[in-house]
N, C-alpha and C positions, 0 to 999 in steps of 0.2 A: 396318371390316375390319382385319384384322391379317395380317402379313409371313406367319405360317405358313400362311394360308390364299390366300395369290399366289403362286402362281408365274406368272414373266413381269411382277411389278411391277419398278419400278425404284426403284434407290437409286441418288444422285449421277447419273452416267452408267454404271449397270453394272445391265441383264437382270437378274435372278434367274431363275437356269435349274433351278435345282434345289433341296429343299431339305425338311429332312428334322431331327427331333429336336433342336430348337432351335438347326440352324445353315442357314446359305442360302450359296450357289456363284453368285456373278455373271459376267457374263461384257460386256466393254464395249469399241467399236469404237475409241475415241476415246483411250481411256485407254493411257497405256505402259506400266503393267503390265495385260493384260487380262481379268487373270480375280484374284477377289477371295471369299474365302471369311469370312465372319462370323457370329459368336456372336448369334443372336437375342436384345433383352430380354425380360425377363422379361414385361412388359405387351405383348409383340410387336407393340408399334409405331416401334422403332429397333433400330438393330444396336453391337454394340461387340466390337474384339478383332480385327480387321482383321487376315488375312493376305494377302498380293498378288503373284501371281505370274505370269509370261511364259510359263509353260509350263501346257498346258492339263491334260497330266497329272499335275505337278506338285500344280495345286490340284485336281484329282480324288481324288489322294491325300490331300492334305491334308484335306479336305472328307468322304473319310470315316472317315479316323483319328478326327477329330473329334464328329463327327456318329454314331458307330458307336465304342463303346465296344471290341467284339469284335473290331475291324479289324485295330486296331494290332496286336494281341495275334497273331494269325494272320497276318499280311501280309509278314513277315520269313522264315516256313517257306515260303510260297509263292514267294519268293524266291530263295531254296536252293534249292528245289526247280528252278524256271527254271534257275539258272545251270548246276545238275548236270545237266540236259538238253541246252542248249546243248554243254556241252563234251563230252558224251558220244558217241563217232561212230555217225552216223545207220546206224539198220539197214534193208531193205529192206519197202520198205510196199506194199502190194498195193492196189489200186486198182477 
């Protein structure tokens, strides 16, 4: 068996909860950073490239910037666009 076909294997102390086009999203109770995004090898039977992070959306993002080529590219308009909403005063919504 191989890493792309587990989810929910583990590496070290960290889940794989997710995992998608040669990277996988761990996620680990024990660890002080808890969530761990890695480069699948190429023989998908180990990982390399390790990023690790405290914040769960953090490595969501990072994981699909990664993992999702189209991400990155898109993810900064989506962006803008949020904060333009935010600052914009709320008009009345019907319900």
């Amino acid at each position: 068996m191989t890493i792309r076909s587990l989810e929910f294997h583990t590496i070290q102390s960290y889940v794989i909860i997710s995992a998608a086009n040669g990277y996988v999203l761990g996620r680990s109770f024990s660890a002080p950073s808890p969530y761990a995004v890695w480069k699948v090898d190429d023989d998908g039977k180990g990982v390399s490239c390790g990023h690790y992070f405290v914040d769960r959306e953090e490595a969501e993002w990072d994981f699909c910037a990664r993992a999702f080529e189209w991400f990155e590219d898109n993810m900064y308009i989506h962006m803008i666009e949020d904060e333009n909403r935010e600052s914009a005063p709320c008009e009345g919504v019907s319900v």
